[in-house]
C-alpha positions in Angstrom: 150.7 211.9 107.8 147.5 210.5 108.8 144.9 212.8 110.8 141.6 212.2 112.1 138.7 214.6 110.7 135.5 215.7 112.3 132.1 214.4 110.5 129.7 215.1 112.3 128.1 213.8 115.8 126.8 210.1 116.5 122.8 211.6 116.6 123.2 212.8 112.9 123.9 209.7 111.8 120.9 207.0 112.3 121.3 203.7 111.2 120.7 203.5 107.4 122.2 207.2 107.5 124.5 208.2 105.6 126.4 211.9 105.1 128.7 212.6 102.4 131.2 215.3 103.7 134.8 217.1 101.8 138.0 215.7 103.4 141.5 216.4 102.2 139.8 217.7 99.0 137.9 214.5 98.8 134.2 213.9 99.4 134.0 210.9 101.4 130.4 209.6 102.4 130.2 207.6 105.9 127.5 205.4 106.1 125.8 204.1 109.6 125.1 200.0 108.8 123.3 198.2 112.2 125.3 201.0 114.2 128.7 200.7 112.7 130.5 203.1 110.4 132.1 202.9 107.0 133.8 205.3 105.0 134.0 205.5 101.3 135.0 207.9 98.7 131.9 209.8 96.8 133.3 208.7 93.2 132.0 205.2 91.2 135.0 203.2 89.3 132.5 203.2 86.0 132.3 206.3 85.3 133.4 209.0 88.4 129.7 209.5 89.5 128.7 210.5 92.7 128.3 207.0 94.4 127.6 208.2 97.9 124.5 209.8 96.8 123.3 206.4 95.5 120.4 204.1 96.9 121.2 202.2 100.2 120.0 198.7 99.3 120.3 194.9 99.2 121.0 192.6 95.6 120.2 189.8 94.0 122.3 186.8 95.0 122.8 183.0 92.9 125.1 180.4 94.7 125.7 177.0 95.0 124.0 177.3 98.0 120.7 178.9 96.8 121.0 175.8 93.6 121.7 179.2 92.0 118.2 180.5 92.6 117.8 184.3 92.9 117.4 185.3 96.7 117.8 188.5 98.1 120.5 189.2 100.2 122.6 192.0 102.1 120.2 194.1 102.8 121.8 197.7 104.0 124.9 197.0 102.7 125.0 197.7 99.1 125.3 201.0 97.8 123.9 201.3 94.1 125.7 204.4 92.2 122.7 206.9 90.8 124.5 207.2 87.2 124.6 203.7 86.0 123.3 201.3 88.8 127.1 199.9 89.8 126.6 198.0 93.0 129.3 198.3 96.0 129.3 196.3 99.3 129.5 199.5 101.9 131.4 197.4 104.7 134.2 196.2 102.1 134.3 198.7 99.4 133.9 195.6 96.8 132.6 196.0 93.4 129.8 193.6 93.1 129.9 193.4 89.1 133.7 193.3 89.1 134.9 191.3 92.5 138.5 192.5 91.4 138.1 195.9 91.7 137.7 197.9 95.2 137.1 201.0 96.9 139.9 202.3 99.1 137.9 202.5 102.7 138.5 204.7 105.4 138.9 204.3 109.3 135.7 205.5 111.1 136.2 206.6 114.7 134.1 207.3 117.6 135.3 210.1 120.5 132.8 211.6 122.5 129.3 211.1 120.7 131.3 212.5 117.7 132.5 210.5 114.5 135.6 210.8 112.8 137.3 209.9 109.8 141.1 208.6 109.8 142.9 209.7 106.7 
């Protein structure tokens, strides 16, 4: 059964906020990126860490584009996990080191200057 769950409301979550709350028996950490919302579970694939409490950041990027020179790039979107630096995109829940692997995300609503989490 899916429910929606109360996080907190819109002015306590600035953009390049963040707030890691329990769901379900879950701590789930919803991010504000340019004035949209993501959800993602507070746990790193590595080694169970507490990702959400990570640094809000940007990476290091090589392409064919860049003739695989180092630029910078994404900057607010990655989430780096405090235990052993494991990079995450926060809008896709995509492991940056291992482009296999993913986060489960959740649905982030909006209702009445309140935010909500679908799970």
């Amino acid at each position: 059964m899916t429910r929606e769950y109360l996080v907190c409301e819109i002015d306590e979550l600035p953009i390049g906020g963040r707030i890691v709350v329990r769901v379900r028996n879950r701590e789930i950490g919803v991010f504000n990126v340019g004035g949209k919302y993501y959800a993602l579970p507070n746990v790193c694939i590595h080694q169970n860490g507490p990702l959400c409490l990570g640094a809000v950041s940007g990476t290091l990027n090589a392409s064919l584009e860049t003739e695989w020179k180092l630029e910078w790039s994404h900057e607010g979107d990655i989430l780096v996990c405090p235990w052993h630096s494991m990079e995450y995109n926060i809008t896709t829940g995509e492991s940056l080191p291992f482009r296999n692997r993913q986060l489960p995300t959740f649905d982030v609503l909006v209702h009445d200057g309140r935010i909500f989490v679908r799970m």
